[in-house]
C-alpha positions in Angstrom: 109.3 116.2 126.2 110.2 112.4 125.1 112.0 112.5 121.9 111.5 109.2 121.6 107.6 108.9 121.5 106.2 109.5 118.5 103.5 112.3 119.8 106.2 114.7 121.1 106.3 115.3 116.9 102.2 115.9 116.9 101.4 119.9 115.6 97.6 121.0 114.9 97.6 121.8 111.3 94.3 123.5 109.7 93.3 121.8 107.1 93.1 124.9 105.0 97.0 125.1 104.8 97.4 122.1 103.0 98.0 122.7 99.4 95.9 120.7 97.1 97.5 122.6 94.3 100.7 123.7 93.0 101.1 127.1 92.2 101.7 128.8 88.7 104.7 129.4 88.9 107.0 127.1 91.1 109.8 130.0 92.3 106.7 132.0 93.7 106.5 130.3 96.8 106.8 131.5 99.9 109.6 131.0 101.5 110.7 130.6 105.6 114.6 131.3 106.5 116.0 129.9 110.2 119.3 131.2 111.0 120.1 128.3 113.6 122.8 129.7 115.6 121.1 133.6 116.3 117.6 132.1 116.1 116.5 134.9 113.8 113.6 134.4 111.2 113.0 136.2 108.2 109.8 135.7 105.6 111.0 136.1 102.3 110.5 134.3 99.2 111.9 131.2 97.1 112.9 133.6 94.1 115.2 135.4 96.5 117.9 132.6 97.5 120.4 133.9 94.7 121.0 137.0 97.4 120.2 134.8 100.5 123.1 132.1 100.0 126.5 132.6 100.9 129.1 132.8 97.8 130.1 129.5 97.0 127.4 127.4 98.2 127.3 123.9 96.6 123.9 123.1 95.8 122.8 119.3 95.7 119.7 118.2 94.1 117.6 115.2 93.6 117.5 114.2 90.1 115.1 111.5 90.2 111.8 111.4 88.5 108.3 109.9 89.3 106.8 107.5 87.3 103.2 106.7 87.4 102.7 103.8 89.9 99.3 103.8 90.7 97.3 101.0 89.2 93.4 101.0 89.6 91.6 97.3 88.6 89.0 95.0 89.8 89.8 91.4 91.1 89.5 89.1 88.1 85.5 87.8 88.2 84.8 89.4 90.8 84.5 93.0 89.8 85.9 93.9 93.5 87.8 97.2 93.0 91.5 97.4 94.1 94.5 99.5 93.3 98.1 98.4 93.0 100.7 100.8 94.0 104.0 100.2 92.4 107.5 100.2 94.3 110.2 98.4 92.8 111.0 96.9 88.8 112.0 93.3 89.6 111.9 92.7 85.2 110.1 93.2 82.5 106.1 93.0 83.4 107.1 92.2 87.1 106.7 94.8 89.9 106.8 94.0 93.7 104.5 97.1 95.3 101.3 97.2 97.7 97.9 96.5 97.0 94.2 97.6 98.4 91.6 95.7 98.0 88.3 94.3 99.6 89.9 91.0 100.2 92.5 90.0 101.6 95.3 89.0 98.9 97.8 85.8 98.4 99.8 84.4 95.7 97.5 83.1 93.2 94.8 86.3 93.2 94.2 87.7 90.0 93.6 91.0 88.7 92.3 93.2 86.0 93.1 96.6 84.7 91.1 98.6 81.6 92.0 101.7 80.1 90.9 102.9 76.5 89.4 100.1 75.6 93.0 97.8 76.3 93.2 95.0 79.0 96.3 93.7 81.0 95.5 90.7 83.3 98.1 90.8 86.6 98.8 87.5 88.8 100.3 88.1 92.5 103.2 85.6 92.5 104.7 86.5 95.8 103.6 87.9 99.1 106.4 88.7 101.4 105.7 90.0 104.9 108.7 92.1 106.6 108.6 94.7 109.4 108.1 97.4 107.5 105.6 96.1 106.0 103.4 93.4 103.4 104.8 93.8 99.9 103.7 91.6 96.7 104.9 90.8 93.9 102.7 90.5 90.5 103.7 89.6 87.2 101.6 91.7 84.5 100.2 90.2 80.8 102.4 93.3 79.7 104.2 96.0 81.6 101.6 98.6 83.2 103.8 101.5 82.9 104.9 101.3 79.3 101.6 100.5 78.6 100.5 103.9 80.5 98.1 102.0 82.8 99.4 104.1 85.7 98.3 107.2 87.5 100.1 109.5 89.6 100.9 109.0 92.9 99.9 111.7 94.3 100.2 111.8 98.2 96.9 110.7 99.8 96.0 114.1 101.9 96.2 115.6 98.4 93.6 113.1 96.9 91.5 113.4 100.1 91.1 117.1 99.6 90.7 118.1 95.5 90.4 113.9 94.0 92.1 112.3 91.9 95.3 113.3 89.9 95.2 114.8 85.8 97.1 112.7 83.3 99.1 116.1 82.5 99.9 116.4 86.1 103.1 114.8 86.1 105.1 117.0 84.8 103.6 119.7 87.5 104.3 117.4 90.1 108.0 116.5 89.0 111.0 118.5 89.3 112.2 120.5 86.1 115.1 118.6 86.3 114.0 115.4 87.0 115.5 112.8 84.9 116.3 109.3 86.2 113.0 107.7 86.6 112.3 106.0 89.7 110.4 107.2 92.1 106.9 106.9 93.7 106.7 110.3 95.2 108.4 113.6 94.4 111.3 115.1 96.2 108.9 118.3 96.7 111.5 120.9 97.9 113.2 120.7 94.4 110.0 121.1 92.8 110.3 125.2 93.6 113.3 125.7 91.1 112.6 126.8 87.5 115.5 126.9 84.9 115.8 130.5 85.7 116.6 130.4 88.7 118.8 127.6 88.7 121.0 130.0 86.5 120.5 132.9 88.2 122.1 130.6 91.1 125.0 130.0 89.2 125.3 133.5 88.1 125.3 134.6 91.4 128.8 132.4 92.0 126.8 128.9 93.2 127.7 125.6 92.2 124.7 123.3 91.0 125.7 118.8 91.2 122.7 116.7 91.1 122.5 113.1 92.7 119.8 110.3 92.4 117.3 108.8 95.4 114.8 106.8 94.4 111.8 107.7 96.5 109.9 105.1 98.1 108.2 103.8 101.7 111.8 105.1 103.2 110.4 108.8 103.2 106.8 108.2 103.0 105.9 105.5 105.0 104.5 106.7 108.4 105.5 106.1 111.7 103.2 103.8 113.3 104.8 103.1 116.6 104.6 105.0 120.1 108.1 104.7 120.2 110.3 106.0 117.3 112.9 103.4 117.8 110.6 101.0 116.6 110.0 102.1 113.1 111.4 100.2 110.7 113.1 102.1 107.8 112.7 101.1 104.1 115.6 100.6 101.6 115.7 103.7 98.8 118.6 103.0 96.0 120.8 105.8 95.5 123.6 107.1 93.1 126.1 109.6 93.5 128.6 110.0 90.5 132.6 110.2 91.2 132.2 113.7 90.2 129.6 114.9 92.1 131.4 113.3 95.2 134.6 115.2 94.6 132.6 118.3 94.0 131.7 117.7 98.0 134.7 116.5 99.5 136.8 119.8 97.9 133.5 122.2 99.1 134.0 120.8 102.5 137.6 121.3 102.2 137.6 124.9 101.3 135.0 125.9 103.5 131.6 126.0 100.9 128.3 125.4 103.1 126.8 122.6 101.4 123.1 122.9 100.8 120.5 119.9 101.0 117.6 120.5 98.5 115.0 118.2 100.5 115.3 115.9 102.9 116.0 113.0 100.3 119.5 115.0 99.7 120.0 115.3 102.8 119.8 111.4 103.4 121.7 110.6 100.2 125.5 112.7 101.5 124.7 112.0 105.1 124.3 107.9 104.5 127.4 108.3 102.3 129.5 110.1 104.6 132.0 109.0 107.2 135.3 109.9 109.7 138.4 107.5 108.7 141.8 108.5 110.2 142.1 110.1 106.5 139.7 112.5 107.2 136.2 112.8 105.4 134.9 110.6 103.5 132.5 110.4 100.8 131.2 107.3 99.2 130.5 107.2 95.6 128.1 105.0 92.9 125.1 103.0 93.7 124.3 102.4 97.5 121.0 101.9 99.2 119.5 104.1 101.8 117.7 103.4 105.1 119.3 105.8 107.3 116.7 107.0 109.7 118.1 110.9 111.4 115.8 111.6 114.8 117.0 113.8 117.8 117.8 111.1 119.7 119.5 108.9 116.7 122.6 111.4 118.1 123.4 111.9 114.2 126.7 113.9 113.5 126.0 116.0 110.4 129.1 115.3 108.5 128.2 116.6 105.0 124.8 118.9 105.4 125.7 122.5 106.4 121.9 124.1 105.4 119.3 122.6 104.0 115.8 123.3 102.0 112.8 121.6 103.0 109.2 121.8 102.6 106.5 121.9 106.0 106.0 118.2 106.8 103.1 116.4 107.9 103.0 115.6 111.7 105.0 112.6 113.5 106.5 112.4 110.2 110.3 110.7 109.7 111.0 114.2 107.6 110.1 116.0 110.5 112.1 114.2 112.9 115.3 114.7 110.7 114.7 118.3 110.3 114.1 118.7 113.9 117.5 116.8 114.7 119.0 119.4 111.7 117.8 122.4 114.0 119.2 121.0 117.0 115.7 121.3 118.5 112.4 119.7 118.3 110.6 122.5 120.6 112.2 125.2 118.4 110.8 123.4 115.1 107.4 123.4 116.4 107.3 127.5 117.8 108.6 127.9 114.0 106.2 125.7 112.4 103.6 127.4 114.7 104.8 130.6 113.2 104.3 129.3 109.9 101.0 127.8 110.7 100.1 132.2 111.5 101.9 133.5 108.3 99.4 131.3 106.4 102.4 129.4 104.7 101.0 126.5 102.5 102.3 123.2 103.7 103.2 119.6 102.3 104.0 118.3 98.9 102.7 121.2 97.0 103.3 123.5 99.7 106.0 126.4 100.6 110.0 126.1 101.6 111.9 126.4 104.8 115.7 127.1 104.4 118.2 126.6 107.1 120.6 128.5 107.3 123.9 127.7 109.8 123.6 131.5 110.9 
């Protein structure tokens, strides 16, 4: 098997097992448990990681929240239909993002949106090609998103299968503890806690820190060269607090596995972390994010010692980082095979895999 071609990370998926819904009540999903080192896997359930964990486990979440960034409109006098998917705040009624439409689009191509009987008008000011992709910039008549023009993003496969996203859905589809607004996509594997369990977690002896990624193309762009080397990796901003980065450093020191809630965690402390002749080191504040974690990237996992995830779609950069987590890209597939039997629900809305060291 090549580890670096991009179709050594394919997996038949029926199309059944991809949740087009969340389920009632987020802690009842299924959940899958890898003990890495023995190879042993058990079938249990999200609600039951209070007894799972070890004692002492530092817990890191993703605290950011999604914001409605899809934009549906019509080219102005045209009536063309396009959408506009928002990425990044430049200031105030200016967004850089990506666009569909039926023609091809330049600075100087205007655009209409409607909703409720309001109008904003939107001019594409900028059109910047890079490798990982074509990004535009548009200047709106008044800010889309305060103006609650936008939709929710939900992921495409999701569309595809059930239509479009409910107005209400956005609190379903963020995290109960969502709270910095930013992002274009959910962090899904944090999307399983509920209050409760959070403090039955803490009850149990767990610590709890939240940081901030900002989820954009980084995690959801796909991989569209053979060769995985070739994929470019997007910029997400990040922000770890002083606190939150002691909190690691002295969990490392004592011994505490620390625990990844999704794979944007898990990019956030491993982007952060480092060897000096001091030891480990952590870096706090604001830093941006394009570390891309593959089996043959050769990562050393400095900070991660388990990690939560959800089942990722195929060739994915998720599932390349969670197959260089496991040690094993063969083993990830017999296990996501396995899933694939047990009927586990997969993707955004779908179960949880933890992995465990042993």
């Amino acid at each position: 098997m090549d580890l670096f071609q991009t179709q050594s990370y394919h997996f038949d998926l029926p199309e059944e097992l991809i949740a087009a819904y969340p389920l009632a009540k987020r802690s009842d999903s299924k959940l899958l448990v890898v003990h890495r080192q023995s190879g042993r896997i058990e079938h249990l359930m999200l609600r039951d990681l209070p007894v799972i964990l070890p004692a002492h486990t530092l817990i890191i979440a993703n605290n950011t929240k999604v914001f409605p960034a899809r934009l549906k409109g019509e080219r102005e006098g045209t009536r063309g239909k396009m959408e506009f998917f928002l990425l990044k705040k430049i200031e105030s009624g200016v967004w850089q993002g990506l666009m569909k439409a039926t023609a091809k689009v330049h600075p100087g191509y205007r655009f209409v949106l409607h909703k409720d009987g309001k109008t904003i008008t939107a001019e594409v000011i900028e059109r910047d090609q890079t490798t990982a992709g074509v990004f535009l910039t548009a200047r709106f008549s008044e800010d889309p998103v305060d103006a609650g023009f936008g939709e929710v993003p939900l992921p495409p496969y999701i569309v595809a299968k059930r239509g479009e996203s409910q107005a209400s859905e956005l609190d379903t589809y963020n995290t109960v503890f969502a709270k910095e607004q930013g992002s274009v996509a959910a962090p899904t594997a944090g999307r399983h806690f509920t209050p409760e369990l959070i403090q039955k977690l803490i009850d149990q002896g767990m610590d709890w820190a939240e940081i901030t990624l900002h989820v954009g193309m980084g995690t959801f762009k796909p991989v569209t060269t053979a060769d995985v080397r070739e994929h470019q990796m997007h910029e997400e901003q990040s922000f770890v607090s002083s606190e939150v980065a002691m909190k690691l450093i002295k969990a490392k020191k004592a011994g505490h596995p620390v625990l990844a809630v999704g794979t944007t965690s898990t990019r956030t402390l491993e982007g952060r972390s480092r060897i000096t002749a001091q030891g480990l080191q952590f870096e706090a504040g604001e830093k941006p994010i394009d570390l891309f974690i593959h089996p043959e990237s050769k990562h050393d996992w400095l900070m991660v010692d388990a990690m939560l995830t959800n089942f990722h779609l195929p060739e994915s950069t998720l599932l390349m980082m969670v197959a260089s987590f496991m040690g094993s890209l063969p083993r990830l597939l017999e296990i996501y095979k396995e899933a694939v039997q047990e009927k586990y629900r997969f993707y955004s809305y779908g179960d949880a895999m933890l992995i465990l060291p042993d």
